[in-house]
C-alpha positions as CSV (number, residue, x, y, z in Angstrom):
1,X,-4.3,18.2,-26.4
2,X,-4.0,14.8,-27.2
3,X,-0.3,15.0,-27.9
4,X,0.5,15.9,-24.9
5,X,-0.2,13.1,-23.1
6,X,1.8,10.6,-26.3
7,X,4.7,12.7,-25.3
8,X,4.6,12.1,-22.3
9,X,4.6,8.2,-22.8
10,X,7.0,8.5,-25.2
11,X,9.3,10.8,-22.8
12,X,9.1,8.3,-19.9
13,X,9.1,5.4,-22.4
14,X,12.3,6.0,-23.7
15,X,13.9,7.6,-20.8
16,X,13.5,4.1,-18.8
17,X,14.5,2.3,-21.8
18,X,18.0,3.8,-22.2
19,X,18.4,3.3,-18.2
20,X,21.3,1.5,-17.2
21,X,21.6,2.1,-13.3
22,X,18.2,2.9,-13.7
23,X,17.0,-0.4,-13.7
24,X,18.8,-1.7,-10.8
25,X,17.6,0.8,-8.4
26,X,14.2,-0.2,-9.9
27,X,14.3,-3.4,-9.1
28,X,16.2,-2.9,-5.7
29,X,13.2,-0.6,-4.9
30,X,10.3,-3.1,-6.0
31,X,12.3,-6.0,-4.3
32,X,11.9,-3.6,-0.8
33,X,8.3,-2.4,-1.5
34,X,7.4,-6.3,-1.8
35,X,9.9,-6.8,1.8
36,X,7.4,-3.6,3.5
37,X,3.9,-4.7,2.1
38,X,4.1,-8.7,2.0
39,X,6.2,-10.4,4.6
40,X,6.3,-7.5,7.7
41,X,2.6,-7.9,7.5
42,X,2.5,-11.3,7.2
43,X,4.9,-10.9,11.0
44,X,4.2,-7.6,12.4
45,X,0.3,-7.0,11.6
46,X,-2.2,-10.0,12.5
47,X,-5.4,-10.0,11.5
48,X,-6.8,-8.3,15.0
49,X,-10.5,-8.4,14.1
50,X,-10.6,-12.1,12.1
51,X,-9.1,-12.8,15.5
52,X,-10.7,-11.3,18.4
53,X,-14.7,-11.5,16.7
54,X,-16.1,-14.1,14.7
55,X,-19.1,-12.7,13.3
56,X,-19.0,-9.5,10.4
57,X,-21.5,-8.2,12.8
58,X,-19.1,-8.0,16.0
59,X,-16.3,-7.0,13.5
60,X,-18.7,-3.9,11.7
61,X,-19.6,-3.5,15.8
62,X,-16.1,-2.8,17.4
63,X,-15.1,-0.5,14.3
64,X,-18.1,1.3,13.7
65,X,-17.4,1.8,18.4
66,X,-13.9,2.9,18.0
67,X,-14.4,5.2,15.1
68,X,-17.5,7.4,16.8
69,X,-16.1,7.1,20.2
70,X,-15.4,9.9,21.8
71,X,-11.9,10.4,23.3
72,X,-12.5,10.8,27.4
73,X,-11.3,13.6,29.5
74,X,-7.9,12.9,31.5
């Protein structure tokens, strides 16, 4: 059982290794997950509840509402 999971590291190990496009498109991908996570939330995604509430209490308040609330009839 415990080879299994060496081979495995071994497989992937050498696989990326011997990569030559392979490494690009790695990096291309890890230069847009950084583009997506860091600077659009940084632009697009405010902190709403540092914000709007400055107490934790008010913060925990306001979730803890729009979490249990129940949605009204139209």
């Amino acid at each position: 059982m415990t080879a299994l999971p060496k081979q495995l590291y071994l497989f992937y190990r050498d696989g990326f290794r011997s990569m030559v496009v392979g490494r690009t498109l790695w990096q291309i991908i890890a230069i847009k997950l950084f583009i997506l996570f860091a600077v659009l939330k940084l632009f697009f995604f405010p902190n709403y509840l540092e914000h709007n509430f400055n107490t934790e209490r008010d913060r925990a308040g306001h979730v803890l509402e729009n979490l249990t609330r129940t949605p009204s009839a139209r």
